[in-house]
TINU-50578 format. One line per field, with one value per residue (C-alpha): residue in three letters; x, y, z. Coordinates in Angstrom, 3 decimals, always signed. Example, Ala and Ser with C-alpha at 12.3 -4.5 7.8 and 13.67 -1.06 7.14 Angstrom:
REM TINU-50578
marse	(ALA | SER)
px	(+12.300 | +13.670)
py	(-4.500 | -1.060)
pz	(+7.800 | +7.140)
***
This chain:
REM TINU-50578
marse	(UNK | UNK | UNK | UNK | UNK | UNK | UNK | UNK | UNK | UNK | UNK | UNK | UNK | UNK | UNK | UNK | UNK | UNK | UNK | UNK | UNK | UNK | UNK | UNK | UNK | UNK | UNK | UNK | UNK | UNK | UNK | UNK | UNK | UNK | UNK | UNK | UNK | UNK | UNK | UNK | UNK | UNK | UNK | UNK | UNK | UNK | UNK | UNK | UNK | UNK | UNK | UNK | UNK | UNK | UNK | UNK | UNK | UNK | UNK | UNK | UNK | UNK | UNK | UNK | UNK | UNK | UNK | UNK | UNK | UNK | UNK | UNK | UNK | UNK | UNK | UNK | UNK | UNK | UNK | UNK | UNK | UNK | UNK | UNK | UNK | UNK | UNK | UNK | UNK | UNK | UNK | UNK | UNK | UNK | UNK | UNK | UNK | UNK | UNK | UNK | UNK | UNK | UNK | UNK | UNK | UNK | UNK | UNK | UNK | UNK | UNK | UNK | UNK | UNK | UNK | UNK | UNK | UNK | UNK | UNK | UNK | UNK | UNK | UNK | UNK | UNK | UNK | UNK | UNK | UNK | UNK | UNK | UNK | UNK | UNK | UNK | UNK | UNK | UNK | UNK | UNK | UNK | UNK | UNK | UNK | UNK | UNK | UNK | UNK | UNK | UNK | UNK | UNK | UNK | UNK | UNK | UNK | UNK | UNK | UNK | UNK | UNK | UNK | UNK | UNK | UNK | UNK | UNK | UNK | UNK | UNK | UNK | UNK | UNK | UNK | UNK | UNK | UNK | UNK | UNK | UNK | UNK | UNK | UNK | UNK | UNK | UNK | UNK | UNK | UNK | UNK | UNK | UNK | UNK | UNK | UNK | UNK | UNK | UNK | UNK | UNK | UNK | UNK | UNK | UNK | UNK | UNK | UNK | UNK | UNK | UNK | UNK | UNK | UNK | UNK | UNK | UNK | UNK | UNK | UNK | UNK | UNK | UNK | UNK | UNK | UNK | UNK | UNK | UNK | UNK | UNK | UNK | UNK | UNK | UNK | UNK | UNK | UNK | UNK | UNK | UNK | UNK | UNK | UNK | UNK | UNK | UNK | UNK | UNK | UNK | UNK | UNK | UNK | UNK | UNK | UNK | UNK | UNK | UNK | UNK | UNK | UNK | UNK | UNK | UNK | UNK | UNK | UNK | UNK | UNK | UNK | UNK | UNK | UNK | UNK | UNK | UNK | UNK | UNK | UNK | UNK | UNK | UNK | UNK | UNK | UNK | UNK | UNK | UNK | UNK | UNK | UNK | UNK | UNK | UNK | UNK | UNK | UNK | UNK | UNK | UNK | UNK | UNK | UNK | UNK | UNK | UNK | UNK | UNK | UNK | UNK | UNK | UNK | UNK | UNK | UNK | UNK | UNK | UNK | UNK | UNK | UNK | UNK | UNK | UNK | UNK | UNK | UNK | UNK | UNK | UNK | UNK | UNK | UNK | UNK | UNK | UNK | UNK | UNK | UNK | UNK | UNK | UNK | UNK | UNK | UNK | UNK | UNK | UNK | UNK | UNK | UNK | UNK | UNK | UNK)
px	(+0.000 | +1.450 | +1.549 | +0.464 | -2.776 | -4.504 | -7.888 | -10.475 | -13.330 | -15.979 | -18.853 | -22.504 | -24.239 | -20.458 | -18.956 | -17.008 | -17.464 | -14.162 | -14.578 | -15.381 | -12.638 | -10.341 | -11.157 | -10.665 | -7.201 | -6.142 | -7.277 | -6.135 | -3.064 | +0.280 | +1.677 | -1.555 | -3.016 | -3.974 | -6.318 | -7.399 | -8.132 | -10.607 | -10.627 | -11.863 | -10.023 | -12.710 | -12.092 | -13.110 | -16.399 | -16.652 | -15.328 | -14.760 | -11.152 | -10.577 | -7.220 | -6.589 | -3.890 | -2.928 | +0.052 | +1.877 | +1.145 | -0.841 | -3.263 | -5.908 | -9.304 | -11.523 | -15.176 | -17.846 | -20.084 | -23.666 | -26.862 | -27.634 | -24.596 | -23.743 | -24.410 | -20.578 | -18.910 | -17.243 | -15.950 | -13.429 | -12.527 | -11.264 | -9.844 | -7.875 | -6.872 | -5.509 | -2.946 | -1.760 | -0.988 | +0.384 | +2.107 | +4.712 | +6.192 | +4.909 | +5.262 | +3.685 | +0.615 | -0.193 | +0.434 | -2.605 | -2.888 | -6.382 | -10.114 | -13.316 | -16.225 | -18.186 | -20.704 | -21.313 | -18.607 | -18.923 | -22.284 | -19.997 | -17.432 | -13.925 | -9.772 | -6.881 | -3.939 | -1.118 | -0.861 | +1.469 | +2.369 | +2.245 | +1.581 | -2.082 | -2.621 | -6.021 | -8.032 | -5.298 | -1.526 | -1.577 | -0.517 | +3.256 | +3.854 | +5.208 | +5.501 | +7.919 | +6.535 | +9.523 | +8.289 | +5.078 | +6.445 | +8.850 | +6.028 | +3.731 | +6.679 | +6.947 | +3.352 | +3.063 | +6.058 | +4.539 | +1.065 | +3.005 | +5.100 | +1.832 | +0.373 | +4.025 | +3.627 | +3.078 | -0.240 | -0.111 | +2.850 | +1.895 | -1.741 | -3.926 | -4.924 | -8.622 | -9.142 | -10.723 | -11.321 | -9.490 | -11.125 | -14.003 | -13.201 | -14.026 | -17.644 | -18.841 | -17.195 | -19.335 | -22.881 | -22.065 | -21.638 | -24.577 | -26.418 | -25.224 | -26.391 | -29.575 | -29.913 | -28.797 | -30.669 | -32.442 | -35.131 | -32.574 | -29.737 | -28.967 | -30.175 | -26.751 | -28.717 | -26.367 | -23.650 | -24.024 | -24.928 | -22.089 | -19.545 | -21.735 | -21.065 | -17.347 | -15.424 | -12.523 | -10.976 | -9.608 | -6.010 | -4.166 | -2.546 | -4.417 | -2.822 | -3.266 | -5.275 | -5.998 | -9.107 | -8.524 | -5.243 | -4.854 | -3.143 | -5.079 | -4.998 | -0.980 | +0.931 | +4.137 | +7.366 | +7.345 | +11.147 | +10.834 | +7.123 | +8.441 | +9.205 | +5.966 | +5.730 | +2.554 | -0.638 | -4.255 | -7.693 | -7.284 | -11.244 | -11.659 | -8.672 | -8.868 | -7.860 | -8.727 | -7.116 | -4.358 | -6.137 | -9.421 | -7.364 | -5.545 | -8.634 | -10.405 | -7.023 | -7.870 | -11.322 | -9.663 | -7.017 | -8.467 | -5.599 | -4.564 | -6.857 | -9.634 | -12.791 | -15.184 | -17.033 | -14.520 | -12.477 | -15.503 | -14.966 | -11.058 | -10.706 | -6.678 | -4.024 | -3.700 | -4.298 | -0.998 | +1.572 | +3.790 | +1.205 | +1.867 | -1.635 | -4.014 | -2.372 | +1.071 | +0.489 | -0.604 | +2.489 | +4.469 | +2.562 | +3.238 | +6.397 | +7.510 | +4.686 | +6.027 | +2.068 | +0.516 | -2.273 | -5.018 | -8.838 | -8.182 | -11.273 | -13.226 | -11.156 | -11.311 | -15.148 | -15.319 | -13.361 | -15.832 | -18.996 | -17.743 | -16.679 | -20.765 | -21.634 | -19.340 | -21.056 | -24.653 | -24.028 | -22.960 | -25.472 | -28.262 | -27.763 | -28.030 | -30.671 | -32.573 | -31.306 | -29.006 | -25.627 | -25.901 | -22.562 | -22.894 | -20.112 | -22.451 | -25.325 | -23.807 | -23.022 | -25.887 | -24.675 | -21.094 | -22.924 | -24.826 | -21.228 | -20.042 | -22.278 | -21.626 | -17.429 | -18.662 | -20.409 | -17.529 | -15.298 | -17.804 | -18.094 | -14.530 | -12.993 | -10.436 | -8.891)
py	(+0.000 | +3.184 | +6.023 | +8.858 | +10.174 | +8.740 | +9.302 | +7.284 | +6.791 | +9.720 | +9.330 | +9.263 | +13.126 | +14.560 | +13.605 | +16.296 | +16.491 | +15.113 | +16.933 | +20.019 | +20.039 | +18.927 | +21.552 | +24.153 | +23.318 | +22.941 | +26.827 | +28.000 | +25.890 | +25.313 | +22.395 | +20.057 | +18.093 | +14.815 | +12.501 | +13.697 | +11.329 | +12.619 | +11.106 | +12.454 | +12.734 | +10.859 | +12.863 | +16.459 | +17.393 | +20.744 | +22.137 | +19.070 | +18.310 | +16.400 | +14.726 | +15.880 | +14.026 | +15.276 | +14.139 | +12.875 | +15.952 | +16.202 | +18.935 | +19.619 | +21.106 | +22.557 | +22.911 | +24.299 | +21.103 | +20.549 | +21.329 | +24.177 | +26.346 | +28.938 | +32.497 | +33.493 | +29.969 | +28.185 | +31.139 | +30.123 | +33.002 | +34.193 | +31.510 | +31.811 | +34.939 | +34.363 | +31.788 | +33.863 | +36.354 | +34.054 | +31.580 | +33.464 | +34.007 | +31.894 | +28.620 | +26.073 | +27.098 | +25.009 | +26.997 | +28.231 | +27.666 | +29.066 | +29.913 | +30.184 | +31.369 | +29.787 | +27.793 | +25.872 | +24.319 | +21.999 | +24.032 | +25.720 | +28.231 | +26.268 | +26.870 | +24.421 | +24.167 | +21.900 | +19.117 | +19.004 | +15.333 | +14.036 | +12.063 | +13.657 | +12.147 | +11.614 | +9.653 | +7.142 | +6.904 | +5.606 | +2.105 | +1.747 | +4.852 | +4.835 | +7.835 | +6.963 | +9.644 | +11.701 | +11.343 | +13.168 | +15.644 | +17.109 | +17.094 | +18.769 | +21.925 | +21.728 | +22.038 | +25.140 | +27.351 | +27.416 | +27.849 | +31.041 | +31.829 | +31.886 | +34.721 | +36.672 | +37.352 | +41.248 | +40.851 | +44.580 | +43.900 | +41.101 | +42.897 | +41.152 | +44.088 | +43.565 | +40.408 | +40.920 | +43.226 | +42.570 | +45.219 | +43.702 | +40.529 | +38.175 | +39.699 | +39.181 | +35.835 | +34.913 | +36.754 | +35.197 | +31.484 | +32.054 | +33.174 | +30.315 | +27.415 | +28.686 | +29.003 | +25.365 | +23.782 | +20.859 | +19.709 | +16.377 | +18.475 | +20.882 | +24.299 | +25.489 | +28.691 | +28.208 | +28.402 | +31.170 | +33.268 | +32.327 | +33.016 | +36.563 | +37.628 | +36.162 | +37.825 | +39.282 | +42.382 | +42.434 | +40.820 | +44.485 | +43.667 | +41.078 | +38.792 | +35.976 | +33.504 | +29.885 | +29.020 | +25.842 | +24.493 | +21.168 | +17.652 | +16.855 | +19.683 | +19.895 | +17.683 | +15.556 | +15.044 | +11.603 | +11.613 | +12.892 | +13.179 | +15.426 | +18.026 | +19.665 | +20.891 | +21.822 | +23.558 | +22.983 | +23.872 | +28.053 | +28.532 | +30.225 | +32.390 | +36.011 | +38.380 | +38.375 | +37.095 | +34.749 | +33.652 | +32.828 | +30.817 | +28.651 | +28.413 | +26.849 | +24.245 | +23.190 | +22.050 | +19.402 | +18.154 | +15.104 | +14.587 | +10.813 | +11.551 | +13.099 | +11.690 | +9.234 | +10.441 | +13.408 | +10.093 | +9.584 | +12.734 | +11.695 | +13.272 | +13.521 | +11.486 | +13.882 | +10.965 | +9.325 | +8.692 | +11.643 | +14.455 | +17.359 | +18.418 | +21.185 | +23.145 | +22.698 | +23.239 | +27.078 | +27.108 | +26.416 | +29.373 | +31.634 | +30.586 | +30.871 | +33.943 | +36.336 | +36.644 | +36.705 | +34.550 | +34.713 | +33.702 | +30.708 | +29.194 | +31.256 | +31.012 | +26.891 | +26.957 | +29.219 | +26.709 | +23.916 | +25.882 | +26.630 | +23.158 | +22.248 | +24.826 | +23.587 | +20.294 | +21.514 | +22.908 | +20.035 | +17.687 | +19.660 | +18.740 | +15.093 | +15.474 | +17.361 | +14.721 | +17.281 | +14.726 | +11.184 | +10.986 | +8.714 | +10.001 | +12.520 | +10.260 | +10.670 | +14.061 | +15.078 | +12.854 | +14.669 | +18.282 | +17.232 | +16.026 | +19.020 | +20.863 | +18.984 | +19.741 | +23.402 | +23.173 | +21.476 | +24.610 | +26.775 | +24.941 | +25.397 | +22.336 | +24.501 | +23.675)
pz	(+0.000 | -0.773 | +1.879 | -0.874 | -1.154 | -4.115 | -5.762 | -6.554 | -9.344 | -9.059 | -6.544 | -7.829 | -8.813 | -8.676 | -12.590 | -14.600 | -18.291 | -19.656 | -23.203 | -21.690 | -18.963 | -21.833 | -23.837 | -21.125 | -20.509 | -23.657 | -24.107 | -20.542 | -19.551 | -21.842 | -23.051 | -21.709 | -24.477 | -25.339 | -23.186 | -20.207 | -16.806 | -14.226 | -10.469 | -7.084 | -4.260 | -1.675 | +1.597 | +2.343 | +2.854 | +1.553 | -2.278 | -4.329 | -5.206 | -8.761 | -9.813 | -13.387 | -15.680 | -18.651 | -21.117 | -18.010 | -15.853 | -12.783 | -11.772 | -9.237 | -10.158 | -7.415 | -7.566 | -5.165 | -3.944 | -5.423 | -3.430 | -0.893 | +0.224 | +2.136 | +0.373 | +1.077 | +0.591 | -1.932 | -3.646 | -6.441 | -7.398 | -4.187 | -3.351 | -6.988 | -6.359 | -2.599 | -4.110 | -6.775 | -4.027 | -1.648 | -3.747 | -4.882 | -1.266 | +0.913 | -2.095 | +0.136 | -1.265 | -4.508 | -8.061 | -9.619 | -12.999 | -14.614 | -12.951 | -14.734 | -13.928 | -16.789 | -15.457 | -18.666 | -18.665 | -15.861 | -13.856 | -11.545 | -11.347 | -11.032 | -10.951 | -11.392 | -9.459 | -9.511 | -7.703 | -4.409 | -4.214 | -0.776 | +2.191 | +3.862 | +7.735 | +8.290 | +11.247 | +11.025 | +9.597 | +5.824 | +5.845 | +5.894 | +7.903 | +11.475 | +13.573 | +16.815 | +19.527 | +18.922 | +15.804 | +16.311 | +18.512 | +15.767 | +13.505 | +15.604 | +16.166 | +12.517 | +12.153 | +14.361 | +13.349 | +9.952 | +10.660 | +12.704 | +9.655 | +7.723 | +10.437 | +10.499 | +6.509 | +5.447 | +3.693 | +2.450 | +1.022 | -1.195 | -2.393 | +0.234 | +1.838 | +0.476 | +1.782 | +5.077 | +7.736 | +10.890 | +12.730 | +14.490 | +13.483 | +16.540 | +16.765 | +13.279 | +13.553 | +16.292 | +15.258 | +11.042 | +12.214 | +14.690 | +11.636 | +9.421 | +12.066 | +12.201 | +8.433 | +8.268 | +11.428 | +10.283 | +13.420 | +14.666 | +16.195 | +19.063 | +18.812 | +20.587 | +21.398 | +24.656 | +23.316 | +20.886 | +24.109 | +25.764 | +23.371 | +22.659 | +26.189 | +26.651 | +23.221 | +23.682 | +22.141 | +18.913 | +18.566 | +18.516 | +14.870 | +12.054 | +10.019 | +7.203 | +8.436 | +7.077 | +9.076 | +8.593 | +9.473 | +10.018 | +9.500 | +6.309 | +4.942 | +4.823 | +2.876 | +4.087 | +1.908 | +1.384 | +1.985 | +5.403 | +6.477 | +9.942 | +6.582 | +5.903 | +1.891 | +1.102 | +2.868 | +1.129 | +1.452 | +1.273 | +0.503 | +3.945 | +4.137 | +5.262 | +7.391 | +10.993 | +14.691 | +14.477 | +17.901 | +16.342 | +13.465 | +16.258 | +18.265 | +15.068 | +14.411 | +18.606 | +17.485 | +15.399 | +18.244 | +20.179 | +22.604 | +24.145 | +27.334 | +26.608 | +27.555 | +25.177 | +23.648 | +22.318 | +20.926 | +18.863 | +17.340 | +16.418 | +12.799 | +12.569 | +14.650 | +17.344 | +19.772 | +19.343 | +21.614 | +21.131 | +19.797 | +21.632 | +23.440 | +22.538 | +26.225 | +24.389 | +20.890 | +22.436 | +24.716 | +21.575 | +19.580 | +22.081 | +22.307 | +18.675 | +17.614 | +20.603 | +20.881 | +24.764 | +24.788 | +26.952 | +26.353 | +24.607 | +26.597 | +24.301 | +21.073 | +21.043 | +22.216 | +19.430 | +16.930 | +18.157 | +17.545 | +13.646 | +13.583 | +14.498 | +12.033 | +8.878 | +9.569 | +10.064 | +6.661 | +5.161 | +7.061 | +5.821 | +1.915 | +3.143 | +5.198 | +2.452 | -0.274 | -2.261 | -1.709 | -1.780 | -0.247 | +2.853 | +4.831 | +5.542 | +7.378 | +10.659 | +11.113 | +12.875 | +15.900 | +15.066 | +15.779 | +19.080 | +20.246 | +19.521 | +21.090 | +24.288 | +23.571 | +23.555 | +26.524 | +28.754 | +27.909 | +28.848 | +32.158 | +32.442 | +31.707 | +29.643 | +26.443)
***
């Protein structure tokens, strides 16, 4: 078994014209020509992700998912434009190569990238991959000085100055993803009307300088040299980027760390391999921040309830198109129980169990 991340045939409802595709990148990308393979990459549960090869090249297409979605989401043109900014100086984001926003092509608006060829860690290590825990610690420092370099970079300086508003950032954070939940509240989950009030009444100030923020950094969304899988070479998934709190952005990469002793049912909510024996835990990946950043942190009771309540939300969303038959994908059946374990996550913070 190889340790790469492959992709597999196309799910049902989510095929790509060939000739069309084909056609497009002959027009819009140098030098491809000839036959053209499709696949899907299977995991991700948000924009879909398409492995394009072409006369012995490989490229990534990106597409917004079918069914209901969020009025703001799944922008592919922003998310274009934020790696031609970014890419050339901060290069582990993936080249982009050409964005449409002709619909007719393939019903969507769309943008290829080339490929970053990898190993991706997901809920468990790929199959002929060991991590010794001395393992995992270095790759868990490696992990967070980026995800700090990432914040450090002069956004004004590379034309990204349009790209958010960190001014007020934390409160429209809170009062959009409030909004979104309820938009997407189907009648078989939480209401989390709790914990919306809580985090209301418990934001802090505004981090006293914004930055570049991924919003959602995490193990399967960066990709591992497969010479040394401690080095760290690429960094996916940029449809959320913006600028805001470099707090709020760690706070949301907590919401994905299940460490070695938390309790049950969190373990049942185990998405990356934060759980092995040598993963740093959530208290020490902030230490580390804090350490490397030069940033004080305080309120991080707030910031990772906050990163579990969008985590509820991005799920809600995505729940709702199966619940309402728009995806047939059934990795999606079970995230309703996901959310109302969430919302119990949430609530332990806000009882002050801490991060």
């Amino acid at each position: 078994m190889s340790v790469m991340d492959q992709p597999t045939n196309i799910r049902d409802g989510e095929s790509l014209d060939a000739a069309a595709v084909t056609s497009f990148l002959e027009k819009n990308i140098p030098g491809v020509s000839g036959v053209v393979e499709i696949k899907q990459f299977p995991s991700g549960f948000s924009n879909l992700t398409y492995l394009i090869r072409a006369g012995g090249r490989e490229m990534v297409l990106r597409r917004p998912p079918f069914g209901k979605k969020a009025a703001t989401a799944h922008d592919m043109g922003r998310e274009y434009r934020i790696l031609s900014a970014l890419h050339p100086v901060f290069p582990y984001c993936p080249r982009p190569l050409a964005y449409t926003e002709d619909e007719s092509i393939i019903g969507a608006p769309f943008y290829v990238m080339e490929r970053i060829n990898g190993i991706i860690l997901r809920r468990k290590l790929p199959d002929g991959l060991v991590l010794s825990p001395a393992d995992a610690t270095a790759l868990c420092r490696n992990m967070v000085d980026l995800h700090c370099r990432l914040h450090a970079l002069d956004y004004k300086a590379i034309g990204l100055e349009n790209f958010g508003k960190p001014e007020g950032y934390v409160n429209r954070q809170v009062n959009g993803w409030a909004r979104r939940f309820r938009d997407a509240k189907t009648p078989d989950v939480p209401d989390f009307e709790a914990v919306i009030s809580w985090l209301t009444e418990n934001q802090p100030a505004d981090a006293p300088s914004g930055c570049i923020i991924h919003n959602d950094y995490k193990f399967d969304n960066l990709v591992l040299d497969p010479a040394n899988p401690l080095d760290i070479i690429g960094i996916l998934d940029w449809e959320m980027t913006t600028l805001g709190d470099p707090l709020m952005d760690l706070g949301c990469s907590l919401a994905y760390w299940v460490n070695r002793d938390d309790p049950d049912e969190m373990q049942l909510l185990v998405m990356q391999p934060t759980h092995l024996e040598g993963m740093m835990t959530r208290a020490q990946i902030v230490d580390l921040y804090s350490e490397i950043s030069g940033r004080d942190i305080q309120n991080m009771d707030f910031y990772y309830a906050f990163g579990i309540f969008r985590l509820a939300v991005i799920a809600q969303q995505i729940y709702y198109r199966y619940y309402h038959g728009q995806t047939k994908d059934e990795r999606f059946a079970n995230l309703g129980f996901g959310v109302a374990m969430f919302e119990k996550v949430a609530k332990r913070v806000m009882d002050g169990a801490g991060i």
